[in-house]
ChimeraX commands (.cxc) that place a marker at each C-alpha (Angstrom):
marker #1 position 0.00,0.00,0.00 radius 0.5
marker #1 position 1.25,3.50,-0.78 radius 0.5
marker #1 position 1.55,6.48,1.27 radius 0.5
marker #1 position -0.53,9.70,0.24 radius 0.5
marker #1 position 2.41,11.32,-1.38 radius 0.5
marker #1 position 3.72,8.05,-2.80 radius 0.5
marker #1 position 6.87,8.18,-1.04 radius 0.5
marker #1 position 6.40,5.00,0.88 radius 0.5
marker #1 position 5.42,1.67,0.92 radius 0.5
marker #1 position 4.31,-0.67,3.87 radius 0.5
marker #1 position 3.81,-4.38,3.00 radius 0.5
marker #1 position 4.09,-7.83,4.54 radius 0.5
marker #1 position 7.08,-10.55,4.28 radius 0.5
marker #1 position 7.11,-13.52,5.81 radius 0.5
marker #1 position 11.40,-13.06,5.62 radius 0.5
marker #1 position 11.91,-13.74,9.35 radius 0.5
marker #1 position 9.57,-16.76,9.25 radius 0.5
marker #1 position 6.07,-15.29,9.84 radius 0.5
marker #1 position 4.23,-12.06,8.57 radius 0.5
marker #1 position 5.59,-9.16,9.58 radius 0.5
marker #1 position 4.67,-5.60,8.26 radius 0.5
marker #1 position 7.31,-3.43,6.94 radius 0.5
marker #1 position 7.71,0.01,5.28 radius 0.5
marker #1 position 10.56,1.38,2.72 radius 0.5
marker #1 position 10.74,4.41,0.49 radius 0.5
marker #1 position 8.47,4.09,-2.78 radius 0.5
marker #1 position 12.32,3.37,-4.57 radius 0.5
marker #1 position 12.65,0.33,-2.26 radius 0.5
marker #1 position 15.19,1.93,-0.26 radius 0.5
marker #1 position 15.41,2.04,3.78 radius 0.5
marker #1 position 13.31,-1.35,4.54 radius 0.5
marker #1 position 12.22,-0.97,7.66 radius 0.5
marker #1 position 10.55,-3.75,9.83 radius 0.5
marker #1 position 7.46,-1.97,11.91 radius 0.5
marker #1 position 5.95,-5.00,13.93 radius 0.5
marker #1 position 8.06,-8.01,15.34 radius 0.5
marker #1 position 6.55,-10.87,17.11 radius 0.5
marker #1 position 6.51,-14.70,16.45 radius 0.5
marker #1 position 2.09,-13.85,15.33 radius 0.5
marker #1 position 1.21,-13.15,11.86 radius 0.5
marker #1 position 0.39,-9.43,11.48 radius 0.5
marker #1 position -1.10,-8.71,7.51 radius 0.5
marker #1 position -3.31,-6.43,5.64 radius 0.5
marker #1 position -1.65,-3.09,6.16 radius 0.5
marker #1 position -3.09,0.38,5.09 radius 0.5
marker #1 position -1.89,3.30,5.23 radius 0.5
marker #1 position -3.92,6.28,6.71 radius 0.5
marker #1 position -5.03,9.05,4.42 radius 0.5
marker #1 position -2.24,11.77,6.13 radius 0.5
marker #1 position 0.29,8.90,6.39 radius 0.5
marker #1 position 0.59,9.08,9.79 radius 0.5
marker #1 position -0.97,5.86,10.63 radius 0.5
marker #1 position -0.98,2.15,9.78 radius 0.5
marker #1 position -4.32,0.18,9.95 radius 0.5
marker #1 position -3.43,-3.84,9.92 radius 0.5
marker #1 position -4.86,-7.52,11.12 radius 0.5
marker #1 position -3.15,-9.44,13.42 radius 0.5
marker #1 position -3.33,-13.10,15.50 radius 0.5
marker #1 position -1.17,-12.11,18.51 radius 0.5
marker #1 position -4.38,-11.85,20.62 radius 0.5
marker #1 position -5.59,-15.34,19.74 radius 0.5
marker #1 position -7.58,-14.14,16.51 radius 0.5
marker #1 position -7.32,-12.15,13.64 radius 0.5
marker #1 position -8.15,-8.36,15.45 radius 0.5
marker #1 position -7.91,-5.19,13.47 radius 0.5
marker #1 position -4.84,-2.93,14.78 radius 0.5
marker #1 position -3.91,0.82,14.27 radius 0.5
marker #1 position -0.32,2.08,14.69 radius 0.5
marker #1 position 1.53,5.38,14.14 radius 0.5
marker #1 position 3.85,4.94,11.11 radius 0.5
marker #1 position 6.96,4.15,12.76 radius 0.5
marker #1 position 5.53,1.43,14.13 radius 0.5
marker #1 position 5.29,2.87,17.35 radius 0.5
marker #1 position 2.27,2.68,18.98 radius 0.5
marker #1 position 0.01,-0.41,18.54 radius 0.5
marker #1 position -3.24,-0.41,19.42 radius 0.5
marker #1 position -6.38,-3.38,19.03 radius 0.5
marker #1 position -9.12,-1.97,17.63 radius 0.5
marker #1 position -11.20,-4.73,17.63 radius 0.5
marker #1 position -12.46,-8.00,20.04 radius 0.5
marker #1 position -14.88,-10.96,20.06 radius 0.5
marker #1 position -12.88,-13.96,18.72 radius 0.5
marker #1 position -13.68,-13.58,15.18 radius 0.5
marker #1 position -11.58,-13.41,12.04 radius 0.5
marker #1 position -11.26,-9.82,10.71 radius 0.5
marker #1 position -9.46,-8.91,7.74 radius 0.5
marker #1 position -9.26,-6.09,4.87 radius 0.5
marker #1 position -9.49,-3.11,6.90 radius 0.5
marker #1 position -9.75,-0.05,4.79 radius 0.5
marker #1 position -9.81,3.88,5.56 radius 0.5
marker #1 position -12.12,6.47,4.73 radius 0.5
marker #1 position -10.61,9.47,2.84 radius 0.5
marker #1 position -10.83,11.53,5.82 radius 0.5
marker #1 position -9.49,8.93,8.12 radius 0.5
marker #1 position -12.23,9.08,10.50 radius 0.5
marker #1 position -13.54,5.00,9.69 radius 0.5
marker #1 position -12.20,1.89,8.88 radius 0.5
marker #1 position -14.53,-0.80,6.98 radius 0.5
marker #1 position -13.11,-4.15,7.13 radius 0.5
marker #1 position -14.66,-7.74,7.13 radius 0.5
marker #1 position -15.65,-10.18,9.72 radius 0.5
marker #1 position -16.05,-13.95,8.91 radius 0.5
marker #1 position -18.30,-15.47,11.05 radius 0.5
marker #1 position -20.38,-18.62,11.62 radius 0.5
marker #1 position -22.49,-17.54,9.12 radius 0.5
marker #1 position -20.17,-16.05,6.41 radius 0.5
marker #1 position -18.77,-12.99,6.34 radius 0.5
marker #1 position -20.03,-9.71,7.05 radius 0.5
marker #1 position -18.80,-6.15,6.24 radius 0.5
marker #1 position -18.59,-3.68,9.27 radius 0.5
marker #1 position -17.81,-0.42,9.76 radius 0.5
marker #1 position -16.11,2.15,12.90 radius 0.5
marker #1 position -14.69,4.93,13.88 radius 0.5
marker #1 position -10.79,5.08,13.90 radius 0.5
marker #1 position -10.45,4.55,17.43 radius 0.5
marker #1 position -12.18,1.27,17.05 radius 0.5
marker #1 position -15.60,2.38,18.67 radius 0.5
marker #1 position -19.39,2.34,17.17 radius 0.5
marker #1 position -18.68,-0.77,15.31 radius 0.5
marker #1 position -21.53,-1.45,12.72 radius 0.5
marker #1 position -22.44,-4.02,10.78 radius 0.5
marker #1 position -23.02,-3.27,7.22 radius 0.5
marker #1 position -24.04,-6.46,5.41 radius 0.5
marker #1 position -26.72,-9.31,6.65 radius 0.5
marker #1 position -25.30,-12.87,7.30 radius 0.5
marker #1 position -25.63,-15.65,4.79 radius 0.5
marker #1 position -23.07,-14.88,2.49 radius 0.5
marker #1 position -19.36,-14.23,1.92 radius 0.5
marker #1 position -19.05,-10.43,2.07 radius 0.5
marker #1 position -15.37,-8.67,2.20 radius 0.5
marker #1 position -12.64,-6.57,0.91 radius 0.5
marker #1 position -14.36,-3.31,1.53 radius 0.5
marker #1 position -13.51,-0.15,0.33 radius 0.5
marker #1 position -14.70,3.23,1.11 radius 0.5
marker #1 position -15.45,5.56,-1.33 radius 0.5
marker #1 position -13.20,9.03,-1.69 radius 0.5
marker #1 position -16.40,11.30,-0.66 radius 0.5
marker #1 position -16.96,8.82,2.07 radius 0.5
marker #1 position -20.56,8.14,0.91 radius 0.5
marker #1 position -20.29,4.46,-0.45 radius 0.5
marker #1 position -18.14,1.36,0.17 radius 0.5
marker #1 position -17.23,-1.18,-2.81 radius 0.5
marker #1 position -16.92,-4.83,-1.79 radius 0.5
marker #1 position -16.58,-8.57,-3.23 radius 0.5
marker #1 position -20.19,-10.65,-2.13 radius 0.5
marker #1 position -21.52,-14.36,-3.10 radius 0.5
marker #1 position -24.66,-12.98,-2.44 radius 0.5
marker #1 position -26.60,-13.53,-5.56 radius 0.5
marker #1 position -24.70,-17.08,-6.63 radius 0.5
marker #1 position -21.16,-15.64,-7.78 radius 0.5
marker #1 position -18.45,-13.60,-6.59 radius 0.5
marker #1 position -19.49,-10.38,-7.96 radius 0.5
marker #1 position -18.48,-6.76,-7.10 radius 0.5
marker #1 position -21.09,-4.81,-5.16 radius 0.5
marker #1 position -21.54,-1.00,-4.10 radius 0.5
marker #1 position -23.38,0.30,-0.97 radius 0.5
marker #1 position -23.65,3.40,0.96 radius 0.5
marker #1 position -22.08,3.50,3.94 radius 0.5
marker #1 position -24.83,3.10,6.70 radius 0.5
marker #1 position -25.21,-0.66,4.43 radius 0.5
marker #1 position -28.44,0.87,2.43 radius 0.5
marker #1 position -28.85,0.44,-1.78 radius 0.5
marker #1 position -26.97,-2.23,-2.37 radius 0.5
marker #1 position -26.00,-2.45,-5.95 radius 0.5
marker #1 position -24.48,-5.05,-8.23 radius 0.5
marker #1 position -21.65,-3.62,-10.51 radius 0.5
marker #1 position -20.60,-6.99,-12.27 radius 0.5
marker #1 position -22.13,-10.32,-13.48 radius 0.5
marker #1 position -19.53,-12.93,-13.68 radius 0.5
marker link #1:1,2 radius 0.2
marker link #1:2,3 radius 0.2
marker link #1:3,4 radius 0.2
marker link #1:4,5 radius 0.2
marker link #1:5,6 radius 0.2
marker link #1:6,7 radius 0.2
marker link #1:7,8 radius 0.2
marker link #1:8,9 radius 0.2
marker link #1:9,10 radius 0.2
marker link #1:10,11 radius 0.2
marker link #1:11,12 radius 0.2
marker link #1:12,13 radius 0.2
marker link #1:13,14 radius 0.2
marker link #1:14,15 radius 0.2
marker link #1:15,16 radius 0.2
marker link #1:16,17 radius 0.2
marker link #1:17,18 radius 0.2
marker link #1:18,19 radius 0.2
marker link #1:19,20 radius 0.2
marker link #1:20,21 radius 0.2
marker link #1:21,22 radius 0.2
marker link #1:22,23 radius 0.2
marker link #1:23,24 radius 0.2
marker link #1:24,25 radius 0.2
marker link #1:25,26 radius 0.2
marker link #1:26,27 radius 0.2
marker link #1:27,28 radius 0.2
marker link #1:28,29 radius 0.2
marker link #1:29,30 radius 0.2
marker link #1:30,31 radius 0.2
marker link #1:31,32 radius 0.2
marker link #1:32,33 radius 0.2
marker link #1:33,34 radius 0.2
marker link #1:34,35 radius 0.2
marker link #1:35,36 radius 0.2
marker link #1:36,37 radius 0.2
marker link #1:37,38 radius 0.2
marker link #1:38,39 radius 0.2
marker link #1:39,40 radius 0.2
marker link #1:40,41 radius 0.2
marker link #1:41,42 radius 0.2
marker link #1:42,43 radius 0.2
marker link #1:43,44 radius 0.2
marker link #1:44,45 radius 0.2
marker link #1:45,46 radius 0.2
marker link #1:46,47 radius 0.2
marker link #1:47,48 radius 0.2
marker link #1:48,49 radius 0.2
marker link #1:49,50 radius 0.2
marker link #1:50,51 radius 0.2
marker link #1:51,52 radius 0.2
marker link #1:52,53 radius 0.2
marker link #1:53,54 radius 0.2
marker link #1:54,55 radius 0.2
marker link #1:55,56 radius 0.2
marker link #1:56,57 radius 0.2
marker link #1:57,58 radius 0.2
marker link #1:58,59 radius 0.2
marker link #1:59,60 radius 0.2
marker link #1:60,61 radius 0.2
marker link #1:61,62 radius 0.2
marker link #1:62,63 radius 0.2
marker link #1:63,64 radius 0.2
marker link #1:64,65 radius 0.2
marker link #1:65,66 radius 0.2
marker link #1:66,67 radius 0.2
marker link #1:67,68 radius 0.2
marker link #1:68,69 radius 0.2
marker link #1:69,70 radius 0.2
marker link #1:70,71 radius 0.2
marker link #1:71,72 radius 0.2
marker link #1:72,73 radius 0.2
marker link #1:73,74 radius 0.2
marker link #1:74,75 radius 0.2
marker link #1:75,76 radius 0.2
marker link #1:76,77 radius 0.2
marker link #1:77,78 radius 0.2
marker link #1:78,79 radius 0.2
marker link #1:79,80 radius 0.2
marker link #1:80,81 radius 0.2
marker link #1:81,82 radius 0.2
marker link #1:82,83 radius 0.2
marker link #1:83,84 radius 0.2
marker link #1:84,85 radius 0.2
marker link #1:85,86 radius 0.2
marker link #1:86,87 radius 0.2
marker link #1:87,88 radius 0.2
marker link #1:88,89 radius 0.2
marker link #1:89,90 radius 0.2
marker link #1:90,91 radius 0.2
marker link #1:91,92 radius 0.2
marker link #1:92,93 radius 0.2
marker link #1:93,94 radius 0.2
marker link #1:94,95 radius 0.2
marker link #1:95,96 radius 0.2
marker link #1:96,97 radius 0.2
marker link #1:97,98 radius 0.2
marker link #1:98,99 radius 0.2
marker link #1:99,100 radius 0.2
marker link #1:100,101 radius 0.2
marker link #1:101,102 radius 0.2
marker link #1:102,103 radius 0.2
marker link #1:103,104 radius 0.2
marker link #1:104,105 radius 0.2
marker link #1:105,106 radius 0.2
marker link #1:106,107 radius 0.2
marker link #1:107,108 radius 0.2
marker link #1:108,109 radius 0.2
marker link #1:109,110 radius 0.2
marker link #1:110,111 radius 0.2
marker link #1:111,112 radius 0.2
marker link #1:112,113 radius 0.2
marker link #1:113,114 radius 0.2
marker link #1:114,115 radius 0.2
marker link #1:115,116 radius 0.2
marker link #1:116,117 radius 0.2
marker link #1:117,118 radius 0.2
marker link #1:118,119 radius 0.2
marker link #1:119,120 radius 0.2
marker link #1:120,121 radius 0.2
marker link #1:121,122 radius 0.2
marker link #1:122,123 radius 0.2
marker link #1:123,124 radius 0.2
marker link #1:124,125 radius 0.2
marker link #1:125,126 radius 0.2
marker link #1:126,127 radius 0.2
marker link #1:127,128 radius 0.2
marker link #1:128,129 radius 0.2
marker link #1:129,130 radius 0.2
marker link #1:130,131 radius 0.2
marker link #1:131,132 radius 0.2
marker link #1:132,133 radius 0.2
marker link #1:133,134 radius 0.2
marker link #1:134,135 radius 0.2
marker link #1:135,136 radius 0.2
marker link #1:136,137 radius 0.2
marker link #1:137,138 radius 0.2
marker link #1:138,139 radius 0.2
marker link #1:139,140 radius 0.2
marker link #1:140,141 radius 0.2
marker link #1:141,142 radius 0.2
marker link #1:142,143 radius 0.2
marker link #1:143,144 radius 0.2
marker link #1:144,145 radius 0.2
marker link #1:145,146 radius 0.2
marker link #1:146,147 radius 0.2
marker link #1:147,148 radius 0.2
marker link #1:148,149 radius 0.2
marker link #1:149,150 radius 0.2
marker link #1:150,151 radius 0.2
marker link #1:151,152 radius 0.2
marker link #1:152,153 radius 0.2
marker link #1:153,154 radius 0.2
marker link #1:154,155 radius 0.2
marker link #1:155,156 radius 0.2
marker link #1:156,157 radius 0.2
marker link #1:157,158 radius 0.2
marker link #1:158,159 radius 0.2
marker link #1:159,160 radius 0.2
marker link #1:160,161 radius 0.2
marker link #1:161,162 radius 0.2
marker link #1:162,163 radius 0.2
marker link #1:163,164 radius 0.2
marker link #1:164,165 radius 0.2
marker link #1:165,166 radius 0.2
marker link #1:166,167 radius 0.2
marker link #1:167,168 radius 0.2
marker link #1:168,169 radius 0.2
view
């Protein structure tokens, strides 16, 4: 993932024999390692200013959405309950995070504030709903969903209303 000025990257490695996030210049210079820990910590995201990273890790037991400060400093669970999380993804104004939640049921899309409070579920159980991704004026999120048969790329706004089918594979 990219930094807002395109000057960085953070991405995951499994170099040191599990996941670990890690940031370098956009030129691949100055690697950087930003979490260490023998858990599997994925699906970094960089906050619109850059100043934060948004990620998923299993060093509480289950996959938890995280926040940290983009040193690595910092890192914060956002999340509880047990179940698998994944995909988290900023709003433009970094105020939410949409991510997914698999659980008994499927998986669901859900939405909250940065600080991990006023979590809300967007999608019904029943089907496989994930990968959100919230729109730049904040008013809709794009996501993958099984929900009519096929995986198929769906838009809704962002209280979980009008859902709309984009594609028909």
């Amino acid at each position: 993932d990219l930094s807002a000025d395109f000057t960085r990257t953070v991405f995951v490695s499994n170099r040191d024999g599990n996941l670990q996030i890690y940031a370098m210049n956009s030129n691949g210079t100055e690697q950087v390692r930003l979490t260490n820990n023998t858990f599997n910590d994925y699906s970094p995201a960089w906050s619109p200013d850059s100043t934060r990273i948004v990620f998923v890790s299993d060093r509480d037991g289950s996959a938890e959405v995280y926040v940290m400060n983009a040193d690595g400093s910092g890192q914060t669970r956002l999340t509880t309950g047990n179940l698998e999380n994944d995909n988290p993804s900023w709003s433009a104004d970094g105020t939410r995070i949409a991510f997914d939640t698999i659980n008994p049921t499927g998986r669901i899309i859900q939405i909250m504030a940065a600080n991990g409070t006023a979590i809300t579920d967007l999608t019904g159980p029943g089907s496989d709903n994930f990968d959100p991704a919230i729109s730049p004026d904040g008013q809709r999120i794009a996501f993958v969903s099984n929900r009519d048969g096929s995986y198929d790329l769906y838009l809704m706004n962002v209280n979980g209303t009008n859902v709309t089918r984009l594609t028909n594979i």
